[in-house]
C-alpha positions in Angstrom: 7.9 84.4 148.4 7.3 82.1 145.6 10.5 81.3 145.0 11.5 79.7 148.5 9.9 76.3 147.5 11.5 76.4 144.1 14.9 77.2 146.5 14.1 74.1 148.9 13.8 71.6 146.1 16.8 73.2 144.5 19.0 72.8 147.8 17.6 68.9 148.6 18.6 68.1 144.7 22.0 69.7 144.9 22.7 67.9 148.7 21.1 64.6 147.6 23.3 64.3 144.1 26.8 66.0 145.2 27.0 65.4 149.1 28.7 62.5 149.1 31.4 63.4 146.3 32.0 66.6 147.9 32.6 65.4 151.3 34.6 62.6 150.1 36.9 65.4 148.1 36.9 67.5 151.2 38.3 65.0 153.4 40.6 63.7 151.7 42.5 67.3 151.5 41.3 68.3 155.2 41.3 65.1 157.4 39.3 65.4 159.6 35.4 64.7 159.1 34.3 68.4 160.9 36.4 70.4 158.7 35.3 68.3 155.8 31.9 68.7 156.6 32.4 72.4 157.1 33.7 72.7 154.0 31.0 71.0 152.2 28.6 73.3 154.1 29.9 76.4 153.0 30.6 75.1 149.3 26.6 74.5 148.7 26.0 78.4 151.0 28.5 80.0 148.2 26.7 78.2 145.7 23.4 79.2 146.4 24.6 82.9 147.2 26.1 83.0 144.0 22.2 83.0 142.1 24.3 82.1 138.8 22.2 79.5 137.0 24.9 76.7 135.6 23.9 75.7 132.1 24.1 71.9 132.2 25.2 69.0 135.2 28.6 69.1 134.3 29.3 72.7 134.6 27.2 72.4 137.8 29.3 70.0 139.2 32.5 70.9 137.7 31.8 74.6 139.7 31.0 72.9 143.0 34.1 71.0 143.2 36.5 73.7 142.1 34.9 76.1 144.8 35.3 73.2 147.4 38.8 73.1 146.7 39.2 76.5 147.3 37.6 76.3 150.3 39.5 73.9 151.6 42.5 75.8 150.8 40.8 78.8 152.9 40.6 76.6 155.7 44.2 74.9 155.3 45.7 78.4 155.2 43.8 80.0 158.6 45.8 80.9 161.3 42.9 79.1 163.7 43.7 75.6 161.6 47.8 76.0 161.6 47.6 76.4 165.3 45.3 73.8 166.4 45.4 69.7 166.2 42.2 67.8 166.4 41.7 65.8 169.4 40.8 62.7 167.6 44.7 63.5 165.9 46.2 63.4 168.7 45.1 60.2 169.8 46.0 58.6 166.9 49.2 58.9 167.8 50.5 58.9 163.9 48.7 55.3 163.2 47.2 57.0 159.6 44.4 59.3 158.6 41.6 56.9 156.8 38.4 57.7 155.0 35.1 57.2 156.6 34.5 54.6 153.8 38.0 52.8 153.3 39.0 49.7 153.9 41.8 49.7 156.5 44.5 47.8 154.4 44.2 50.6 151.6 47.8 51.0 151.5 47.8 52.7 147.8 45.0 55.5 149.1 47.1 56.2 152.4 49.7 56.7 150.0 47.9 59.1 148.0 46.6 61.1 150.8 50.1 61.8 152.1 51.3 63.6 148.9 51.4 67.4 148.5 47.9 69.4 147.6 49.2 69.4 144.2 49.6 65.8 143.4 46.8 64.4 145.3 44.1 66.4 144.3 44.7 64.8 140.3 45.4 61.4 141.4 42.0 61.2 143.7 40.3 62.8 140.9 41.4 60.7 138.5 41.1 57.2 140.5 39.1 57.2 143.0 36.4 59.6 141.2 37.0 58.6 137.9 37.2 62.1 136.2 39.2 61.9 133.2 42.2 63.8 132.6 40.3 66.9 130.7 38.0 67.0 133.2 40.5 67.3 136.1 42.0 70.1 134.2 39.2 71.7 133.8 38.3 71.6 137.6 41.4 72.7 138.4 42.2 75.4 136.3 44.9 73.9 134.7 46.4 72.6 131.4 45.8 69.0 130.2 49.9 68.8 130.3 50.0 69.9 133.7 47.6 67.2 135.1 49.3 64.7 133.1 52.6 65.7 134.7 50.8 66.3 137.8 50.1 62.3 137.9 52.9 60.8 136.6 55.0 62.5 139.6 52.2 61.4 142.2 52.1 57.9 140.7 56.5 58.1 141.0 55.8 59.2 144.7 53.4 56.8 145.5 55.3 53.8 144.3 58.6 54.9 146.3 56.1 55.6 149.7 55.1 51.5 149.3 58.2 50.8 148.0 60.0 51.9 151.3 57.7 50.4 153.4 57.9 46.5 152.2 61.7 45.1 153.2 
């Protein structure tokens, strides 16, 4: 019983500091604000289920992302998410998927969002959260090499999507 306000603050710092990221993250691989916020949800519940202290801010953060992206990929893979279609998608009628927080122009960003897992995950890392290259490989598991590679053919995609679209 004395742990459970030592828990509380725990949970309030870890929501106040990373929600926003996370969520951010989340949408932008899931597109659609419930799964993204579903996501998040279940990111900070395997966190705190995990009991593992993280040494410093970095590691903490660096962990919370990585498991958010495999979360996402949990979701992306369900059977109940391959077979369904938001409503708020359907209406859409193919005009775009946008951020909560972006600027409706944002050509570059729609761009970005429409590139395989692979590609976007590094390029939003690298600038629209400003992680550095090491630190994106480290999040994702991967070589530096990789996630150097990883950008240049995302940045290669993303110039030929706008590109295309200007006459």
């Amino acid at each position: 019983m004395e742990r459970q306000p030592e828990d509380r603050e725990r949970r309030n710092y870890l929501t106040e500091e990373y929600q926003a990221m996370l969520y951010r993250i989340a949408f932008s691989n899931l597109r659609n604000r419930a799964d993204a916020e579903d996501a998040v949800q279940e990111t900070f519940l395997r966190y705190l289920k995990s009991g593992q202290p993280i040494a410093d801010g970095e590691h903490e953060k660096a962990w919370l992302i990585r498991a958010l992206l495999h979360v996402c990929t949990d979701i992306l893979k369900s059977s109940w998410h391959r077979r369904t279609v938001a409503f708020d998608e359907t209406l859409a009628g193919g005009a775009g998927v946008f951020l909560p927080w972006q600027v409706r122009d944002d050509e570059t960003l729609e761009a970005v969002l429409k590139l395989p897992i692979h590609y976007r995950n590094p390029l939003y890392l690298f600038y629209y959260e400003d992680y550095s290259i090491r630190e994106i490989a480290e999040i994702l598991n991967e070589k530096e090499g990789t996630i150097k590679t990883r950008l240049r053919r995302g940045r290669e995609e993303v110039k030929k999507m706008l590109t295309e679209r200007r006459p």
